[in-house]
ZADO-1210 file (C-alpha; in nm, 4 decimals, padded with zeros to 6 digits):
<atoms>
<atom x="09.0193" y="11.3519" z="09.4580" code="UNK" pos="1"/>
<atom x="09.0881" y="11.1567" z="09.7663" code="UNK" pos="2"/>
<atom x="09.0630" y="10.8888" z="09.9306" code="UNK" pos="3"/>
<atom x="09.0577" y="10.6930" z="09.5884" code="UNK" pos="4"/>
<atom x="08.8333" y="10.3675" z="09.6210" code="UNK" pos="5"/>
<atom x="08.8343" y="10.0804" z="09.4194" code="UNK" pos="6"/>
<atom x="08.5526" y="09.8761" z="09.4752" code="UNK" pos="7"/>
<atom x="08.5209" y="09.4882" z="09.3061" code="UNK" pos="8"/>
<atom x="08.7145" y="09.6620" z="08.9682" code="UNK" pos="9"/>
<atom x="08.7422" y="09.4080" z="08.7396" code="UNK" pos="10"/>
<atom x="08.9111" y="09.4082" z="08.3451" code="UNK" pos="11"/>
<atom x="08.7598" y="09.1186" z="08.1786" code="UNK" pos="12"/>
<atom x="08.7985" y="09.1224" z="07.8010" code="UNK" pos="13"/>
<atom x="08.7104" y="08.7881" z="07.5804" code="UNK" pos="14"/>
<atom x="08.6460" y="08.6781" z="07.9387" code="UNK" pos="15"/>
<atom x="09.0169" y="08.6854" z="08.0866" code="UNK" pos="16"/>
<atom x="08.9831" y="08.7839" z="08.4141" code="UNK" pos="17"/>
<atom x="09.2943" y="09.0410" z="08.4192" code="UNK" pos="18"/>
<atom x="09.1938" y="09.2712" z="08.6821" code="UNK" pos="19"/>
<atom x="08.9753" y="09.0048" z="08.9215" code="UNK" pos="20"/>
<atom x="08.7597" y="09.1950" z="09.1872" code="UNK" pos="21"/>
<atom x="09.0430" y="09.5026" z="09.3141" code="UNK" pos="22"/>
<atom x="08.9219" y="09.6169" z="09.6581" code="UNK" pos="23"/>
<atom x="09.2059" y="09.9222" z="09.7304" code="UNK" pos="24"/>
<atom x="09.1769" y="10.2593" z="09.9409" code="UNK" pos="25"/>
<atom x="09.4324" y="10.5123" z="09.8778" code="UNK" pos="26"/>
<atom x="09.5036" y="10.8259" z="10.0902" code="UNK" pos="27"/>
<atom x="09.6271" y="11.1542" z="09.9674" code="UNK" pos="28"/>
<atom x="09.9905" y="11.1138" z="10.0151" code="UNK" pos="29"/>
<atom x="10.3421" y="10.9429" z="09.9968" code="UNK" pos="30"/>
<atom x="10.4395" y="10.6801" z="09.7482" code="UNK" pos="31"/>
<atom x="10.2930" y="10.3216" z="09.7331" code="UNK" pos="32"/>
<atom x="10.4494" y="10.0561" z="09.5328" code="UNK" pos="33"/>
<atom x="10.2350" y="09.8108" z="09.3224" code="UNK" pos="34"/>
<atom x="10.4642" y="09.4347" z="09.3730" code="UNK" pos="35"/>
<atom x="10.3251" y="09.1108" z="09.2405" code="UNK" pos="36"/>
<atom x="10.4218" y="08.8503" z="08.9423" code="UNK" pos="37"/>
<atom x="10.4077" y="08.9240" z="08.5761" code="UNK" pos="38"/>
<atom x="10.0980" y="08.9027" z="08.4578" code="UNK" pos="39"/>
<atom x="09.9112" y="09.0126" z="08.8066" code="UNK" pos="40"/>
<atom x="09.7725" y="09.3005" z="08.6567" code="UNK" pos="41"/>
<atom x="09.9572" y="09.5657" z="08.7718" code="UNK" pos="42"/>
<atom x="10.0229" y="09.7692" z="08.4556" code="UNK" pos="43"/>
<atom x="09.6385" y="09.7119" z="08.3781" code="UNK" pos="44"/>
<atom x="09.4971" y="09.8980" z="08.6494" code="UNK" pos="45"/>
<atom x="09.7807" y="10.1970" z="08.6219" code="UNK" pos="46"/>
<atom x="09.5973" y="10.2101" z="08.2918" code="UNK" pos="47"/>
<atom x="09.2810" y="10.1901" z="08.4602" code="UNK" pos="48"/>
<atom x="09.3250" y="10.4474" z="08.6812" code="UNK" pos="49"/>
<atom x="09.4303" y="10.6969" z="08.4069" code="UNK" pos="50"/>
<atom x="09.1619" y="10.6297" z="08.1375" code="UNK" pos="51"/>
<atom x="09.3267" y="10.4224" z="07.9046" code="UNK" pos="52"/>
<atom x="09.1227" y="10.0974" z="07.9946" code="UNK" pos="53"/>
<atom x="08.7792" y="10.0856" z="08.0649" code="UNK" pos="54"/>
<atom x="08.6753" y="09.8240" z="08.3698" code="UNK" pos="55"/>
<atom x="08.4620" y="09.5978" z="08.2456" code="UNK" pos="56"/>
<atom x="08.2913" y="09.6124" z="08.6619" code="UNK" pos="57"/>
<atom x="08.3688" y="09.7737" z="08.9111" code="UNK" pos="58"/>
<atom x="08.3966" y="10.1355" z="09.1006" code="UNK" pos="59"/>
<atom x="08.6525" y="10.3894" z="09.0907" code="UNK" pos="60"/>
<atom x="08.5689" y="10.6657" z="09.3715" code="UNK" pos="61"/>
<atom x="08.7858" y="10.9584" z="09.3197" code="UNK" pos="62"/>
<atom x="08.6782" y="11.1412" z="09.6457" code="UNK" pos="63"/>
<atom x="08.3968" y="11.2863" z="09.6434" code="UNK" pos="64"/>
<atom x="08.3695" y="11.3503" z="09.2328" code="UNK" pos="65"/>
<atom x="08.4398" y="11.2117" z="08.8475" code="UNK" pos="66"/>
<atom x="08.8193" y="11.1160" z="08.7814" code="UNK" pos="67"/>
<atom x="08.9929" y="11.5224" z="08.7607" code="UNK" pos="68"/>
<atom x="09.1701" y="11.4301" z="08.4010" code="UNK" pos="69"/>
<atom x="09.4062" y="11.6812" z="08.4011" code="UNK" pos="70"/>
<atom x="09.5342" y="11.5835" z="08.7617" code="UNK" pos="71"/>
<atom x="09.6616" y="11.2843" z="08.6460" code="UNK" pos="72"/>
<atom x="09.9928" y="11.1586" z="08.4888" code="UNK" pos="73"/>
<atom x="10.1378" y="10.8757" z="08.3540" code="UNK" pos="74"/>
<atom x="10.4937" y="10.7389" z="08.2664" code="UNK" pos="75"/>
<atom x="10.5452" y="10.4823" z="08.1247" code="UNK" pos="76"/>
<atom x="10.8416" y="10.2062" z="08.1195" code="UNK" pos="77"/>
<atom x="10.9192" y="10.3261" z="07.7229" code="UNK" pos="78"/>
<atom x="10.7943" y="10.6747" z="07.6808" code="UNK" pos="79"/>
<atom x="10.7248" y="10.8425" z="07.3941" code="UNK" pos="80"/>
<atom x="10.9302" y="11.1238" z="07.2431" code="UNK" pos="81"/>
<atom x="10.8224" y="11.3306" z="06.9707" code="UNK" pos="82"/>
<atom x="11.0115" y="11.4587" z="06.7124" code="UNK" pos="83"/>
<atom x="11.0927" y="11.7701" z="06.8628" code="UNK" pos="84"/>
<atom x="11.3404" y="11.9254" z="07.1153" code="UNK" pos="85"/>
<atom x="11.4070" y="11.8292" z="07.4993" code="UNK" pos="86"/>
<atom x="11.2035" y="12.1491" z="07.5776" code="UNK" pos="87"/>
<atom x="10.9161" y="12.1049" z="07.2937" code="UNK" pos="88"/>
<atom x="10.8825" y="11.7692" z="07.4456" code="UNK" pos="89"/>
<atom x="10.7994" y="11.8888" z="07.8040" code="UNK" pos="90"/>
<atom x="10.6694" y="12.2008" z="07.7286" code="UNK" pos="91"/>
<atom x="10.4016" y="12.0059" z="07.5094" code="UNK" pos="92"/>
<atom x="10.2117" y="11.8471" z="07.8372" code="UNK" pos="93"/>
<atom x="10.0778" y="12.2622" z="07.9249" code="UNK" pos="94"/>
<atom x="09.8746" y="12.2457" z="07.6112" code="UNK" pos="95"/>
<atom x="09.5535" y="12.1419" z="07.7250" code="UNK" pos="96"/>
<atom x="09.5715" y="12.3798" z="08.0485" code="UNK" pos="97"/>
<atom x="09.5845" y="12.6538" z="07.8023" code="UNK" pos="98"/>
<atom x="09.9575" y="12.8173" z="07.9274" code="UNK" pos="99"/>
<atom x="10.0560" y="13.0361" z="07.6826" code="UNK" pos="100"/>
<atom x="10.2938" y="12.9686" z="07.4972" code="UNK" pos="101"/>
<atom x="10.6249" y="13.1856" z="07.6639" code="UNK" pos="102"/>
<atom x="10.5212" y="13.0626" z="07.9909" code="UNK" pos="103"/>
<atom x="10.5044" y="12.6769" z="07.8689" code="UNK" pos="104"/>
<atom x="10.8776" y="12.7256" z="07.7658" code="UNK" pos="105"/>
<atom x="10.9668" y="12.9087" z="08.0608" code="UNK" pos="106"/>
<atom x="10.7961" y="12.6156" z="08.2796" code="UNK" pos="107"/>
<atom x="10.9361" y="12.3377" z="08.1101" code="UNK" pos="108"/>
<atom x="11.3028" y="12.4964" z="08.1400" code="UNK" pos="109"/>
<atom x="11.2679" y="12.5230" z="08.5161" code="UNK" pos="110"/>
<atom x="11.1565" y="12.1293" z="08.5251" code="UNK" pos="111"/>
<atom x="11.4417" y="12.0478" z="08.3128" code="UNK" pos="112"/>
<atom x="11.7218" y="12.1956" z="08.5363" code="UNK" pos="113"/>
<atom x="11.5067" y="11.9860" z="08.8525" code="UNK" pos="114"/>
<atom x="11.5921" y="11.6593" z="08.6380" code="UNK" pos="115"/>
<atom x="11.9645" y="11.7373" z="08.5407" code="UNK" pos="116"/>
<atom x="11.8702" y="11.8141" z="08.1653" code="UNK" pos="117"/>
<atom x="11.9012" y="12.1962" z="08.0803" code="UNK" pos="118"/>
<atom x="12.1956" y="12.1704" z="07.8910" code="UNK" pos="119"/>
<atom x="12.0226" y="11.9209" z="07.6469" code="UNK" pos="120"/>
<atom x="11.7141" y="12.1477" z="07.6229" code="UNK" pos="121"/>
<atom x="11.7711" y="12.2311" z="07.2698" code="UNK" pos="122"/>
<atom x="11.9048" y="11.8941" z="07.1548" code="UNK" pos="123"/>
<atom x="11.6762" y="11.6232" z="07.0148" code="UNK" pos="124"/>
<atom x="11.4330" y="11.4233" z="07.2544" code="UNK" pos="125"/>
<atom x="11.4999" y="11.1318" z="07.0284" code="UNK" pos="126"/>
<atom x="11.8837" y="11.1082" z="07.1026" code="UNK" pos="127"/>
<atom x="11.8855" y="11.1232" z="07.4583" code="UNK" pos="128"/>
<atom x="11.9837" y="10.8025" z="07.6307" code="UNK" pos="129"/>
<atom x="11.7597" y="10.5514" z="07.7931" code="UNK" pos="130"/>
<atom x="11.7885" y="10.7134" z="08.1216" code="UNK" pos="131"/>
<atom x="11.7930" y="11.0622" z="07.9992" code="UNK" pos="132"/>
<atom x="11.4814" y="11.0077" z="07.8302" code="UNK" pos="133"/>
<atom x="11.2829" y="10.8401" z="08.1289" code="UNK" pos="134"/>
<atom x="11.3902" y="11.1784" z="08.3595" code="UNK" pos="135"/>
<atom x="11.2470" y="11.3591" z="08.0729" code="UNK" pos="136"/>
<atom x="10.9301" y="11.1265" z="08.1066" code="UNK" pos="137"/>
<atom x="10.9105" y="11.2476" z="08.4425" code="UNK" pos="138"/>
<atom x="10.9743" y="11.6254" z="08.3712" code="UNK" pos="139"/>
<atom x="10.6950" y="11.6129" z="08.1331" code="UNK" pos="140"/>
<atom x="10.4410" y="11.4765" z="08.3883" code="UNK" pos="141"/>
<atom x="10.5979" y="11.6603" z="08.6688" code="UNK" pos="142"/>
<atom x="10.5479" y="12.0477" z="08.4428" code="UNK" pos="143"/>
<atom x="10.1598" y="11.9406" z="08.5042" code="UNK" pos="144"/>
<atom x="10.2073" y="11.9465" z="08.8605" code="UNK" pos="145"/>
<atom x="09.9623" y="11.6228" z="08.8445" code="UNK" pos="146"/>
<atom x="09.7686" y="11.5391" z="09.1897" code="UNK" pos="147"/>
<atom x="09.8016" y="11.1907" z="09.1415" code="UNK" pos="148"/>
<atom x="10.1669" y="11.0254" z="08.8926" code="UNK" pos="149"/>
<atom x="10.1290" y="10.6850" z="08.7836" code="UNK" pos="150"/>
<atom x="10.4613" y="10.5322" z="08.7253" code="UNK" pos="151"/>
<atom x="10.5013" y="10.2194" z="08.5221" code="UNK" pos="152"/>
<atom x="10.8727" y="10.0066" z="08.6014" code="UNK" pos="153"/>
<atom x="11.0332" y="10.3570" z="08.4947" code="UNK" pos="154"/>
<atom x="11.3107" y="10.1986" z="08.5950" code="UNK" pos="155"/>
<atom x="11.3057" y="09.8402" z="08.4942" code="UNK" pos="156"/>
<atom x="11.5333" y="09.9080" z="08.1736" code="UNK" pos="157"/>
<atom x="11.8193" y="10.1055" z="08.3359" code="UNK" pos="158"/>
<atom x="12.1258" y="10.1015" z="08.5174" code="UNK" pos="159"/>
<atom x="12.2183" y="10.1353" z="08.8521" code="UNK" pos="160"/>
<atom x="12.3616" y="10.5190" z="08.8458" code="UNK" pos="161"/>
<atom x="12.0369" y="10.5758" z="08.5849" code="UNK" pos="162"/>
<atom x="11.8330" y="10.4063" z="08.8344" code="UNK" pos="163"/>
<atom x="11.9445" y="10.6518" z="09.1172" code="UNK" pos="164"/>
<atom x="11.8861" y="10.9494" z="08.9019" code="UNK" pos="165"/>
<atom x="11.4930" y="10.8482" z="08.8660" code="UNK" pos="166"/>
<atom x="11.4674" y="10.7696" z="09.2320" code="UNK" pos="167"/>
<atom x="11.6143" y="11.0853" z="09.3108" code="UNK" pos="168"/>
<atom x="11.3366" y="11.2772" z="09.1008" code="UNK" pos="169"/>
<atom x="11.0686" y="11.0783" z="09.2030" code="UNK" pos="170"/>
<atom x="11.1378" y="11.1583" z="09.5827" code="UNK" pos="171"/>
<atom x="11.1269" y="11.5116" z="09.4940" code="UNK" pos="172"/>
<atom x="10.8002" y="11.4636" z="09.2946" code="UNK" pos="173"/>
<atom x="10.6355" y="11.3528" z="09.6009" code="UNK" pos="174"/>
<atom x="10.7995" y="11.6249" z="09.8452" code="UNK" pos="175"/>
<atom x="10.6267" y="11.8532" z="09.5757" code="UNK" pos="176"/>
<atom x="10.2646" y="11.7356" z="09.6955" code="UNK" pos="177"/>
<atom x="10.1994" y="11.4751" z="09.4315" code="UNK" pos="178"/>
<atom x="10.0461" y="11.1203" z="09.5281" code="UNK" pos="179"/>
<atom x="10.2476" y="10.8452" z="09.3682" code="UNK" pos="180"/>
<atom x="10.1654" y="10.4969" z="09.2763" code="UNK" pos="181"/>
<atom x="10.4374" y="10.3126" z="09.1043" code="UNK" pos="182"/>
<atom x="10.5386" y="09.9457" z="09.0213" code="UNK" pos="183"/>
<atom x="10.7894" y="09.7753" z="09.0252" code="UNK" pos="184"/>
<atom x="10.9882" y="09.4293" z="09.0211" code="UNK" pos="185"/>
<atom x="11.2587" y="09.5648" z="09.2039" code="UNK" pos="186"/>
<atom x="11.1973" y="09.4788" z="09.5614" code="UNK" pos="187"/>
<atom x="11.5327" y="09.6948" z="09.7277" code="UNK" pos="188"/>
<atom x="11.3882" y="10.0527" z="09.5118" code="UNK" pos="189"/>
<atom x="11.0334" y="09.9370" z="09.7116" code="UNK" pos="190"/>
<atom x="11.1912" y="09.9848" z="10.0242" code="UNK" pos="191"/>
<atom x="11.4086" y="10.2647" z="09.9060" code="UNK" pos="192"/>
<atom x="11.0977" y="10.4347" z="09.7833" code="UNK" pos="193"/>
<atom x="10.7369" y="10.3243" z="09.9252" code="UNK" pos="194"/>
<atom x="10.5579" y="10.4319" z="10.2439" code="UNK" pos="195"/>
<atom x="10.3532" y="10.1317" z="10.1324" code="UNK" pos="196"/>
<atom x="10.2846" y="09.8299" z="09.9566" code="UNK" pos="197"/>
<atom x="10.0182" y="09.6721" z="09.7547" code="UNK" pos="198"/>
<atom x="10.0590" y="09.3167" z="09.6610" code="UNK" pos="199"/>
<atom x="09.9024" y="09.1496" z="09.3538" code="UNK" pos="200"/>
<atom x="09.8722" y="08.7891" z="09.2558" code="UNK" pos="201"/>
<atom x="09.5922" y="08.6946" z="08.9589" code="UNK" pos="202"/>
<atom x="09.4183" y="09.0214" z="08.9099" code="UNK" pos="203"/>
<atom x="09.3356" y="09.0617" z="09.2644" code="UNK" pos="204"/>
<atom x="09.4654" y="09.2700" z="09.5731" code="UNK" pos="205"/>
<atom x="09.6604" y="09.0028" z="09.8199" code="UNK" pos="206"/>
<atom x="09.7660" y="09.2542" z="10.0654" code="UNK" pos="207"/>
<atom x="09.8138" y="09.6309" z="10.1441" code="UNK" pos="208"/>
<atom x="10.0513" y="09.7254" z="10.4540" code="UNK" pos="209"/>
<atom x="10.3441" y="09.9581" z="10.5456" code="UNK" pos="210"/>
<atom x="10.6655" y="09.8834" z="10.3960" code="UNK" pos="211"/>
<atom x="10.8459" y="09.7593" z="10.6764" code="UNK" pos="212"/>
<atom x="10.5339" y="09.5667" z="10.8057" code="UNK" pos="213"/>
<atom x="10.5482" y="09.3493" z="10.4188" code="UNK" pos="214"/>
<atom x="10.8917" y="09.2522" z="10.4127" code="UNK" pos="215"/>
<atom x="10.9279" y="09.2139" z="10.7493" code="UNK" pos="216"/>
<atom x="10.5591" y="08.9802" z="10.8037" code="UNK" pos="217"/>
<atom x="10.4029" y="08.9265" z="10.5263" code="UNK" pos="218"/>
<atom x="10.0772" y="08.8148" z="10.5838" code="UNK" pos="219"/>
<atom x="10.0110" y="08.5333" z="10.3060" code="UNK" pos="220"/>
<atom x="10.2239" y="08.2665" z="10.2290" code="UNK" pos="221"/>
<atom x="10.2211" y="08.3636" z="09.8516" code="UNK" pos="222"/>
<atom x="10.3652" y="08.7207" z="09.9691" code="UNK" pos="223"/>
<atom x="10.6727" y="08.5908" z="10.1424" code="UNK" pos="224"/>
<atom x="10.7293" y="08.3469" z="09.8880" code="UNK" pos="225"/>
<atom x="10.7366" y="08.6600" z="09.6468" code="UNK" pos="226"/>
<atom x="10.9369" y="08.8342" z="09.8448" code="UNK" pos="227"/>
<atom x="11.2143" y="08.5210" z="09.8368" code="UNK" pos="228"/>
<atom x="11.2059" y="08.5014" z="09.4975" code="UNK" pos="229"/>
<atom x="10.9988" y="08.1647" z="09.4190" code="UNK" pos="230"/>
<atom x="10.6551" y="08.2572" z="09.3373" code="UNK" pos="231"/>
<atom x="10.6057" y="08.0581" z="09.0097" code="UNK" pos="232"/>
<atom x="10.5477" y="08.3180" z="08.7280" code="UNK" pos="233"/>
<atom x="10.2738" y="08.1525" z="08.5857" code="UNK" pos="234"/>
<atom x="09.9045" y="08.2237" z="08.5343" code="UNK" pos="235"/>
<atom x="09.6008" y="08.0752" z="08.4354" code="UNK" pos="236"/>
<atom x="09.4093" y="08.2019" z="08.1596" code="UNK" pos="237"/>
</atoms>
């Protein structure tokens, strides 16, 4: 499924040019982080990229064949949790691979110790903290072994030891074999984190480079002006 290429994508609806003309080559590994202003579209073409939005233009190229649904996660910045146990609610992403159902429990408990929650596997999903629940976001996508995890500000809504946690499971995502594209507003996890960097400004791809070559030269004034904290956070529309 790769290289992924997004050619001229655009997300258009009533006219409202959210995703502008996205030109972006991705390669089969390591973690890039998506960095731009609210309203850049960064969430959009997460969504985009897993089915939930249809591009109004555009190409998506997933290597040589059609977007491979079932090698592709999401997580989002609020998950979901069902009304169900820690384990129910991981074990719940082998359905549509057709696991039975002993070895979907058996699965899902080995993901949970990876993320620090076996001891809560029988407890309700629904009373886990904020933290707790994103790692159990991740374990959920993670069970799938997905080729390609879309991660949406998992952390943006957590606390620093929280914070750590996710980082920590994310790193060992990727070490796993899975290609991760993740965004972010937090520019120290992007260097913590990212091999690279993609930076949006109006629905459009600004700049892709290394992470030490985009904080350290940025090659548009609107990227280093991000990257000190005074690119206005307003768009037209």
């Amino acid at each position: 499924m790769f290289p992924l290429r997004l050619r001229d994508l655009k997300f258009q609806p009533n006219g409202r040019a959210v995703l502008d003309g996205v030109d972006l080559e991705l390669g089969g590994e390591g973690i890039t982080l998506i960095l731009g202003p609210n309203g850049a579209g960064k969430s959009v073409l997460l969504r985009t990229l897993c089915g939930l939005v249809e591009p109004t233009a555009g190409t998506i190229e997933w290597g040589n064949g059609a977007r491979p649904h079932l090698a592709v996660a999401m997580v989002f910045q609020r998950p979901m949790m069902l009304r169900a146990s820690v384990l129910e609610n991981v074990a719940v992403a082998l359905k549509p691979f057709a696991v039975p159902r002993s070895e979907r429990h058996e699965r899902a408990a080995k993901v949970l110790e990876r993320v620090g929650l076996a001891a809560r596997a029988t407890d309700s999903a629904r009373q886990l903290s904020g933290g707790e629940q994103q790692r159990l976001a991740l374990a959920r996508a993670w069970v799938t072994a997905p080729r390609l995890l879309l991660l949406d500000e998992p952390t943006a809504s957590l606390d620093p030891s929280a914070t750590t946690e996710v980082e920590r499971i994310v790193r060992e995502i990727r070490t796993d074999g899975t290609r991760i594209l993740m965004t972010t507003h937090n520019l120290g996890q992007a260097t913590r984190l990212g091999d690279d960097v993609v930076f949006m400004s109006a629905g459009k791809v600004r700049e892709h480079a290394s992470v030490q070559r985009f904080f350290s030269r940025p090659s548009s004034e609107e990227a280093r002006l991000f990257i000190q904290g005074e690119l206005p956070w307003r768009m037209n529309f």
